[in-house]
Structures are given as structure tokens and as C-alpha cells.
C-alpha distance (Angstrom), angle and dihedral (degrees) to the residues before:
residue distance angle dihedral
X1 . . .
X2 4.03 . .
X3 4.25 116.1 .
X4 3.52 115.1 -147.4
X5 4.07 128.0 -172.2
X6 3.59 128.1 -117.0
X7 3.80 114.1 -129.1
X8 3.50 128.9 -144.0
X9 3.36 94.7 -92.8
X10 4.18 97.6 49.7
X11 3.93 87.7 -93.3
X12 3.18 129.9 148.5
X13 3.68 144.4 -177.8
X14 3.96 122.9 -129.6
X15 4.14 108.1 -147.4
X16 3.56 112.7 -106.1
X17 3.86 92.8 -127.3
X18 4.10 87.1 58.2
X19 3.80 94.6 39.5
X20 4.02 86.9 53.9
X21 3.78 92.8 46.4
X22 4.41 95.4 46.1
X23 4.28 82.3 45.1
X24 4.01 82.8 -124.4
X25 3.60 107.6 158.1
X26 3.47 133.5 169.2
X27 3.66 128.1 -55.0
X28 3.84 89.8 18.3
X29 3.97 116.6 144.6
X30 4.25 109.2 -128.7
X31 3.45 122.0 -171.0
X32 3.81 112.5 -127.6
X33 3.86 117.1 -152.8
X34 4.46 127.8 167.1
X35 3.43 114.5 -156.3
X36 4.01 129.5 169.5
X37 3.73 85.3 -17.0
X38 3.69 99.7 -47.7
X39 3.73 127.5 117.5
X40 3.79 118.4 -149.7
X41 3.76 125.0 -167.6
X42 3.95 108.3 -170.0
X43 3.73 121.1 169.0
X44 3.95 112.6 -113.4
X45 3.88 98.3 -127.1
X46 3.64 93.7 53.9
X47 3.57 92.3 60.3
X48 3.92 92.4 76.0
X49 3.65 91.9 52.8
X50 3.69 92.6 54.7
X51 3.45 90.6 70.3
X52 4.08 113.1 110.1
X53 4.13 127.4 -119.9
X54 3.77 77.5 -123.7
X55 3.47 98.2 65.1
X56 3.79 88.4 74.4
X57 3.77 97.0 47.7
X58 3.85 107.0 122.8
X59 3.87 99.9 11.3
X60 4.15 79.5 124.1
X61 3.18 101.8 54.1
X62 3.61 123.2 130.7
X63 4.27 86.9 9.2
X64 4.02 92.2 116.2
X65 3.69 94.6 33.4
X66 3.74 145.1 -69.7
X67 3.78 100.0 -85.6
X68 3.63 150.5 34.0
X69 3.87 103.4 -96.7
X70 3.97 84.1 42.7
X71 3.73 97.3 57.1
X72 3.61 82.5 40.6
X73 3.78 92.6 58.7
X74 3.47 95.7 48.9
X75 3.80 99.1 48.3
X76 3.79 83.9 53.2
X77 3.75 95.3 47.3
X78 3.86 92.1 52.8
X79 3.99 91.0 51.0
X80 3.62 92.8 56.8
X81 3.68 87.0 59.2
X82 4.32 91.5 59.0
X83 3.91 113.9 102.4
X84 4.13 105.0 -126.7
């Protein structure tokens, strides 16, 4: 684990070595957060990729109907609309 020093001014420098491996480079935004005594430094445009696939799971639902036979329906409506 790398120390660092706080300045005067609260600033601090990130080691090269751990800049290099977290692809933080200069003039890149992080988010600072403290939490039951823990500081975290994560880098703002990361945050969006965090998010999961399953964060979308179900944003669908209900957009072909409620039920079975409705889905159903509308699936088959749609095909009769293909050129063959």
C-alpha cells in the first residue's frame, strides 16, 4: 500500500504506478466520497460503466401487452407486416 502527503492546501499526489493502472490521467474529474473512515477517490466517467446489464432487466415490461395471448397477438401482428 503507497502513503502519500497531504499538502497545505488538502492536496495530494496519486503514485504514478496507481494512476497508470486506474487509466487516470490528467485533467480527469474523480468523485471524492468519506465513509466510516474511508476515503475513496473514483474517477467520474467510470461511474456510468459500473452500472450492471441487470439494471435494465424489465424496463419492457408490459410494452407488448400484459399477458401471454397479448404478447402473442402482437408478435403475430408485426409478422404479417414482413415482405416474404
Amino acid at each position: 500500500m503507497s502513503q502519500v502527503r497531504v499538502r497545505l492546501k488538502h492536496q495530494i499526489t496519486i503514485p504514478t504506478r496507481i494512476a497508470e493502472a486506474a487509466h487516470i490521467k490528467p485533467n480527469d474529474m474523480l468523485e471524492v466520497a468519506f465513509a466510516n473512515g474511508v476515503v475513496t477517490l473514483v474517477p467520474v466517467n467510470r461511474k456510468a460503466r459500473k452500472e450492471s446489464a441487470m439494471a435494465y432487466a424489465g424496463i419492457a415490461r408490459g410494452l407488448w401487452g400484459q399477458t401471454t395471448a397479448e404478447i402473442e397477438a402482437d408478435l403475430n401482428g408485426g409478422r404479417d407486416t414482413w415482405e416474404r
